[in-house]
C-alpha positions as CSV (number, residue, x, y, z in Angstrom):
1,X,-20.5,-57.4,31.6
2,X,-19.0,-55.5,28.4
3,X,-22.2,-53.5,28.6
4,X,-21.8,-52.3,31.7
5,X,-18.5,-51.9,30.7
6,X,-19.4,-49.6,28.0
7,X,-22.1,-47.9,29.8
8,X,-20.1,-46.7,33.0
9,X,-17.1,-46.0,30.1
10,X,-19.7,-43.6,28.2
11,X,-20.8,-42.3,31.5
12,X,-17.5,-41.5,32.7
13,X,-16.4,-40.2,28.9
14,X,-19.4,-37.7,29.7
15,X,-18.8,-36.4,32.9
16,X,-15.3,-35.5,31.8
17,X,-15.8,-34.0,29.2
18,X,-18.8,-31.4,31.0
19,X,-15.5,-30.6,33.2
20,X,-13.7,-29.9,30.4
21,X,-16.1,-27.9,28.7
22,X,-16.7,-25.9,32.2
23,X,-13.1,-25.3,32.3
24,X,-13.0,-24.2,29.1
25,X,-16.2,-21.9,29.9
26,X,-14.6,-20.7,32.4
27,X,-10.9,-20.2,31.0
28,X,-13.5,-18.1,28.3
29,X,-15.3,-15.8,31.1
30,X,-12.0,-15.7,32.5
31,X,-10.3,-14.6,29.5
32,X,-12.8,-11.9,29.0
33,X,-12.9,-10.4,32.2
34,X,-9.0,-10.1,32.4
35,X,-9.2,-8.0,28.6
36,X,-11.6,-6.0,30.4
37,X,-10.0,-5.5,33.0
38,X,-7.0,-4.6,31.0
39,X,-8.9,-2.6,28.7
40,X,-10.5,-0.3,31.5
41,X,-7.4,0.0,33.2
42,X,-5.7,1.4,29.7
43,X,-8.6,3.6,29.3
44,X,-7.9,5.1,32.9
45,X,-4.2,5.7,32.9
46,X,-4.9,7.6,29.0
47,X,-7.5,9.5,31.0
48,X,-5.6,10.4,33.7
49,X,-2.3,11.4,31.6
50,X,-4.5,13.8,29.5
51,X,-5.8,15.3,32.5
52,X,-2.5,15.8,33.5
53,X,-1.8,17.6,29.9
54,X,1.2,15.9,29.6
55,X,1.1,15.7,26.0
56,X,-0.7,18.7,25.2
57,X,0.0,21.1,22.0
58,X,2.3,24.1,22.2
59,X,-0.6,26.6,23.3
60,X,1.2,29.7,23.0
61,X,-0.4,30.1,20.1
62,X,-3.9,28.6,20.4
63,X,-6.5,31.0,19.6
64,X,-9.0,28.9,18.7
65,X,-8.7,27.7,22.7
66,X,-9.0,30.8,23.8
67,X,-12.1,32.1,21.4
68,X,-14.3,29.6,23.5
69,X,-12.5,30.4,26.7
70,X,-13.9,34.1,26.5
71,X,-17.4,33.2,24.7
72,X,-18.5,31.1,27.4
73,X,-17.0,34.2,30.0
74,X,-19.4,36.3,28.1
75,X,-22.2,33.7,28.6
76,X,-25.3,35.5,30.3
77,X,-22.6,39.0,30.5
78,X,-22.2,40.1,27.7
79,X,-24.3,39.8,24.9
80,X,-23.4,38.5,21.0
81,X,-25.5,40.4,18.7
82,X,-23.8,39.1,15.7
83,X,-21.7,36.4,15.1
84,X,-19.2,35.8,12.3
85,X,-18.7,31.6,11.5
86,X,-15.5,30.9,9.3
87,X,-11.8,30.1,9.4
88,X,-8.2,32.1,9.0
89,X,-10.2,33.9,6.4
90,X,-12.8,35.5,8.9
91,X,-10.4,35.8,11.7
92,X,-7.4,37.9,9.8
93,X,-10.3,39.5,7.7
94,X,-12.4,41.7,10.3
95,X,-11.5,43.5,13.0
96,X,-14.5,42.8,15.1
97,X,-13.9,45.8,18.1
98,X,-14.0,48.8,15.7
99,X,-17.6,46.2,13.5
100,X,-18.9,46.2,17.1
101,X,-18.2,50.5,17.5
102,X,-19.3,51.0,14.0
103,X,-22.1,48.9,14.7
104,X,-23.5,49.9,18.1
105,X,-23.9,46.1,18.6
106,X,-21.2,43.3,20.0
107,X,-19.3,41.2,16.7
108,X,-17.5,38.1,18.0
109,X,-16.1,36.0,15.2
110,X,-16.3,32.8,16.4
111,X,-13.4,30.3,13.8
112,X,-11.3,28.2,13.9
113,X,-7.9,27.7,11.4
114,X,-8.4,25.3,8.2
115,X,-12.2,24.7,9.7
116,X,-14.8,23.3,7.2
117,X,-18.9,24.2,7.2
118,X,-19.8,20.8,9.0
119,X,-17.7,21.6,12.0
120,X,-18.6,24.9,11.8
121,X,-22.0,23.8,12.4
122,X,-20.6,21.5,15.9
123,X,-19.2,24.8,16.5
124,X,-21.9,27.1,16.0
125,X,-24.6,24.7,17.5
126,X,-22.4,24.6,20.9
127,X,-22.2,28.3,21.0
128,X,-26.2,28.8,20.7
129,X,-26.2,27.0,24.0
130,X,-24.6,30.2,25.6
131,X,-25.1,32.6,23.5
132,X,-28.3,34.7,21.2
133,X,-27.2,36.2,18.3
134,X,-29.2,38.6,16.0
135,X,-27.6,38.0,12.9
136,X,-25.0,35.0,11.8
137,X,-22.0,35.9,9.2
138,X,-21.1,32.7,7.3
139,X,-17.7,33.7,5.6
140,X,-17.4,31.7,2.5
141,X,-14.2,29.7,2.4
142,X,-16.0,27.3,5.1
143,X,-17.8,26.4,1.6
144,X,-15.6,23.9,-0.5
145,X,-14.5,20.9,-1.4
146,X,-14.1,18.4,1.4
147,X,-15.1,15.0,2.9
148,X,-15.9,15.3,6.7
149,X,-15.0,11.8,7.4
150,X,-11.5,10.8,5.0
151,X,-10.0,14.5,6.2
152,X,-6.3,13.7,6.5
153,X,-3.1,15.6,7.8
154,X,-3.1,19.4,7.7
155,X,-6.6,19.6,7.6
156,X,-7.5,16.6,10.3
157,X,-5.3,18.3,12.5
158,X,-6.8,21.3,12.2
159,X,-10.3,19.6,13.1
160,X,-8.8,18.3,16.3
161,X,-7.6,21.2,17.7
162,X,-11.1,22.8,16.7
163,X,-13.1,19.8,18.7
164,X,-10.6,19.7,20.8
165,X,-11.1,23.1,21.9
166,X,-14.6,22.9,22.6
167,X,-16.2,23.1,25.8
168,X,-19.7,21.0,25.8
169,X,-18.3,17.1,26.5
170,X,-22.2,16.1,25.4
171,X,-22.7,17.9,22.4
172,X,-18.8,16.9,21.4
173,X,-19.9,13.3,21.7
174,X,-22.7,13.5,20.3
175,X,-20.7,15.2,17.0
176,X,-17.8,12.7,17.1
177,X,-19.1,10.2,14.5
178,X,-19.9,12.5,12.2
179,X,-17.2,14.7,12.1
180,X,-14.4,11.7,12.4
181,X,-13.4,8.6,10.8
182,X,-14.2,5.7,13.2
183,X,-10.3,5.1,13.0
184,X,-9.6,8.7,14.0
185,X,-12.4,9.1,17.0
186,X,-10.3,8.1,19.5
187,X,-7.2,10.5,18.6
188,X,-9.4,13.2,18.6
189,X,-10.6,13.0,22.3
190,X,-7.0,11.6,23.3
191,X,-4.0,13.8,23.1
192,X,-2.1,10.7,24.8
193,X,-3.2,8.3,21.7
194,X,-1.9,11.1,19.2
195,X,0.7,12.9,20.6
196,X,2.8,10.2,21.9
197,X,5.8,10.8,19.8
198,X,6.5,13.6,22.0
199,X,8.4,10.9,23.9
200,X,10.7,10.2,20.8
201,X,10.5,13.4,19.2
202,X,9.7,16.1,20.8
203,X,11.1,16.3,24.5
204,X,11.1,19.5,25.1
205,X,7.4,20.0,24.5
206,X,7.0,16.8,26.8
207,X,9.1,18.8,29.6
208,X,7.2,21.6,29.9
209,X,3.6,20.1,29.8
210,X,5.2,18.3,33.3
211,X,6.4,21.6,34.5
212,X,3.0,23.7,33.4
213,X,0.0,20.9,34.3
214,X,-2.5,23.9,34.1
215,X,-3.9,25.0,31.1
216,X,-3.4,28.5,30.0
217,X,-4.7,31.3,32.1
218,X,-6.4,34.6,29.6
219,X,-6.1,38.3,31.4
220,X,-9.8,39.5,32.0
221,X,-9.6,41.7,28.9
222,X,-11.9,42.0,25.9
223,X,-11.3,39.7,23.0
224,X,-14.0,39.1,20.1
225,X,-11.9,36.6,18.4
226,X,-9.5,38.6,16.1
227,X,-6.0,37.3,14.8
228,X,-4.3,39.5,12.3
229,X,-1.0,38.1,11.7
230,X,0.2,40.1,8.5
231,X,1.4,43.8,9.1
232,X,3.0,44.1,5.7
233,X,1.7,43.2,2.2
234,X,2.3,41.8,-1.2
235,X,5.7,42.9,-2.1
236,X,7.7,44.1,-5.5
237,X,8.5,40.0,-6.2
238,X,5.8,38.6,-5.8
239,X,3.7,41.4,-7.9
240,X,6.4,40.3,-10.7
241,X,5.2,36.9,-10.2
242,X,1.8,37.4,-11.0
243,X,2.7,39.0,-14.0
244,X,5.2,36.0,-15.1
245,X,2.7,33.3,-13.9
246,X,-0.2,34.0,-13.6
247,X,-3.0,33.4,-11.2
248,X,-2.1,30.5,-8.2
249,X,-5.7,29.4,-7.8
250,X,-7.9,28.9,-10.8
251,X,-11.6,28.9,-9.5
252,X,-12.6,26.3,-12.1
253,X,-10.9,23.9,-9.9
254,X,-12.9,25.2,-6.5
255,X,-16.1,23.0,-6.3
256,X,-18.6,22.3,-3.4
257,X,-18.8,19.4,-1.3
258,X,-22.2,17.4,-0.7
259,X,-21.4,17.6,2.7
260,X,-21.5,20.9,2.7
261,X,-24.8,21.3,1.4
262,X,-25.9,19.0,4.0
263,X,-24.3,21.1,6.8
264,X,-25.7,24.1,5.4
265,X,-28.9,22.6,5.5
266,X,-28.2,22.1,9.2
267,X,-27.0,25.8,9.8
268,X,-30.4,26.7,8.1
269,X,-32.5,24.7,10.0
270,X,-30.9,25.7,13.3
271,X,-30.9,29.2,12.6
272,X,-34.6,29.4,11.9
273,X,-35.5,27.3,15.0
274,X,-33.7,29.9,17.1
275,X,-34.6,33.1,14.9
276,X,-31.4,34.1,13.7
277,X,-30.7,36.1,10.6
278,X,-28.0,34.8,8.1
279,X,-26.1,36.3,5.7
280,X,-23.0,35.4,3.6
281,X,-19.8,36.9,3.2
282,X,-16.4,36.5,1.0
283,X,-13.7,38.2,1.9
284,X,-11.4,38.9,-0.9
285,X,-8.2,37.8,-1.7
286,X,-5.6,39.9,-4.3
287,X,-7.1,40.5,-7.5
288,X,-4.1,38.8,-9.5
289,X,-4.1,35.8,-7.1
290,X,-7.6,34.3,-8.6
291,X,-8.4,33.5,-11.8
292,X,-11.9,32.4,-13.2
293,X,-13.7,33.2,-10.1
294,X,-16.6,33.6,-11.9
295,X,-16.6,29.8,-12.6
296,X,-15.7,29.4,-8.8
297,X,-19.0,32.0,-7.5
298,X,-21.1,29.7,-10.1
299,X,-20.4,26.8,-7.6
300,X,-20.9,28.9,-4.6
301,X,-24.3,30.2,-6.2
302,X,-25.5,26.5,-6.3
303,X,-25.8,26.1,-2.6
304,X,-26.0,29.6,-2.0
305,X,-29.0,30.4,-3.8
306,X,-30.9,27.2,-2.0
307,X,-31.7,30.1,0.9
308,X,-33.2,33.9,1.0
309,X,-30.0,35.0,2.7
310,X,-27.8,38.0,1.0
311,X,-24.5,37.3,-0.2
312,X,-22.0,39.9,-0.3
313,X,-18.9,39.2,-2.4
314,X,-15.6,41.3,-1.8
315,X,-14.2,39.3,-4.3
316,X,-16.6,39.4,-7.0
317,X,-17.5,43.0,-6.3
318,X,-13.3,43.6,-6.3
319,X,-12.6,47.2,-5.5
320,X,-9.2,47.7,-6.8
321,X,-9.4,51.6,-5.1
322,X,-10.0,50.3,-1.8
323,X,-8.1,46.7,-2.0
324,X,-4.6,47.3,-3.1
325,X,-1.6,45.1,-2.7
326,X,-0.9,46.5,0.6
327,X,-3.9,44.6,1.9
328,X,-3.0,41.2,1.3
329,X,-0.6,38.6,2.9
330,X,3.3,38.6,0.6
331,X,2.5,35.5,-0.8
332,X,2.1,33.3,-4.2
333,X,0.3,30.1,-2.0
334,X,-2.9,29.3,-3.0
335,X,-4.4,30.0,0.4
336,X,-3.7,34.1,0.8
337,X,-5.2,36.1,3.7
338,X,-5.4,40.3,4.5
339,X,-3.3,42.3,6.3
340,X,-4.3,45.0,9.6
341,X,-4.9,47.1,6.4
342,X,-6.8,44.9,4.8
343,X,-8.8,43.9,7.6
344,X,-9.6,47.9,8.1
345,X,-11.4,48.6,5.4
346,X,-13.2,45.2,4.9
347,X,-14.7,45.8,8.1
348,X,-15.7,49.1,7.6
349,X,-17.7,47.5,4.5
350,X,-18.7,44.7,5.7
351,X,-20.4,47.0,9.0
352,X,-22.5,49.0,6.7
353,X,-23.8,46.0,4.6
354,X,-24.8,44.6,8.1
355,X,-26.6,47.9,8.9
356,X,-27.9,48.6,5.7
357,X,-29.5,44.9,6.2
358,X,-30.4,44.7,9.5
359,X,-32.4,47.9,9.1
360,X,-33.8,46.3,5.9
361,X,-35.3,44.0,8.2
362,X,-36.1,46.0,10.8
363,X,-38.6,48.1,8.3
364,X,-40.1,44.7,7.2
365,X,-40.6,43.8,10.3
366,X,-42.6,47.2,10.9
């Protein structure tokens, strides 16, 4: 009797506790399908808000936005027969209407503010898909010191608003990882995730995204992706501060990045496969504002001189004729950039160099 006992007690114990493990299975299954849930739902209502713009940047001043808005109107219209690749430095540097008259070919400078050579590779890789240039202008001061993935504040806001500008959703994707932080991805596609202090500080901006849901429309004009912002240049006191302190930017200090040998590599590689030409290009900066560039151009020269591409080198080469104070920003900040005047004459120069090697070719070709 106490065995049966037992036995229809063990029995019993058993079935009970199956329920309770299939409760528990299905609390589990339950449990997962309601974060899911949750999770998707969050997804779409971040989705749909940043459809809805509503916490866009101040675009009044987005150039970079509006570089790619008229490169992919000239898609299959209007050819690119050579492309600059760089940053502020390219895009305050060269004027490229009067390189594109000069030239008797189409100059689009294709930058984007702060950007680095491994997004400028993103950058240039998405344009190739609309666009054929001849001959591709890598402006030095893409070439530095960074690392792609720990970028932090100035300059990882600058590499959103570049991705962010970008039009290809695939080839965006497919760059994410490599150009962000696994921690940063998801601010980069999101301006809900990262701009969602506008609701505490910044209500204004938050007022007119509702107002203006649309994104900004560009008049069917010309634009090869200019933005001089200095009219004036280097005045009287800050002349006197070169002469009291010196240089603000030593070029011992300015070395190169692995990554961006490995993104050069890349641009290389790319360029070949589609038969571009490549050259390089450094625009000055004041003559007084840099010292030891020579230790600075040493550095260059190790990744430059991996590659049979010409180099010219407005700051090496300083013309102190042709490159007066007049042609630079009024300032003593390490990062400088030219003025309209400025940006004249290093055009003209840069335009004949580009003839002079393009014809080069040309000949070799023959």
């Amino acid at each position: 009797m106490a065995l049966g006992m037992t036995a229809a007690s063990y029995t019993s114990s058993f079935s009970i506790m199956g329920k309770i493990n299939n409760i528990k299975t299905k609390s589990f299954t339950t449990f997962c399908a309601e974060c899911i849930t949750v999770l998707c739902t969050v997804i779409l209502i971040v989705c749909l808000i940043d459809k809805r713009r509503v916490f866009a940047y101040d675009e009044s001043n987005n150039h970079t936005a509006k570089r790619w808005e008229y490169l992919y109107r000239y898609e299959n219209k209007f050819p690119i027969d050579v492309m600059v690749l760089g940053n502020s430095h390219a895009y305050t540097g060269l004027l490229p209407e009067n390189m594109s008259q000069q030239l008797g070919k189409n100059c689009f400078i294709l930058a984007s503010q702060g950007n680095f050579l491994t997004d400028a590779y993103y950058m240039l890789k998405e344009a190739l898909e609309i666009t054929s240039p001849e001959l591709l202008v890598i402006e030095t001061y893409l070439i530095r010191e960074y690392n792609q993935k720990t970028l932090k504040a100035g300059d990882l806001t600058c590499q959103i608003q570049s991705f962010e500008a970008r039009r290809n959703r695939w080839l965006k994707f497919i760059s994410t990882m490599d150009l962000f932080s696994i921690e940063n991805a998801p601010y980069a596609w999101s301006p809900t995730l990262r701009n969602h202090s506008y609701l505490f500080d910044n209500i204004d901006q938050l007022k007119y995204n509702l107002q203006h849901p649309a994104p900004p429309k560009y008049p069917n004009d010309i634009y090869l992706g200019r933005y001089v912002r200095f009219l004036s240049g280097i005045e009287q006191s800050v002349l006197e501060r070169y002469q009291k302190e010196g240089a603000p930017v030593d070029g011992s200090e300015m070395t190169v990045s692995q990554d961006a040998y490995i993104a050069m590599d890349m641009i290389s590689a790319l360029c070949e496969d589609k038969g571009i030409k490549i050259m390089f290009l450094t625009l000055p900066m004041y003559k007084d504002h840099i010292s030891n560039y020579s230790a600075w151009k040493r550095n260059l020269s190790e990744l430059i001189e991996k590659y049979d591409y010409p180099w010219l080198d407005l700051q090496y080469n300083y013309n102190e004729v042709v490159f007066g104070p007049e042609c630079f920003e009024n300032t003593y900040k390490k990062n400088q950039h030219m003025t309209a005047a400025g940006a004249m004459k290093a055009s003209t120069i840069v335009t004949q160099y580009i003839l002079n090697y393009l014809n080069l070719c040309n000949c070799l070709e023959d």
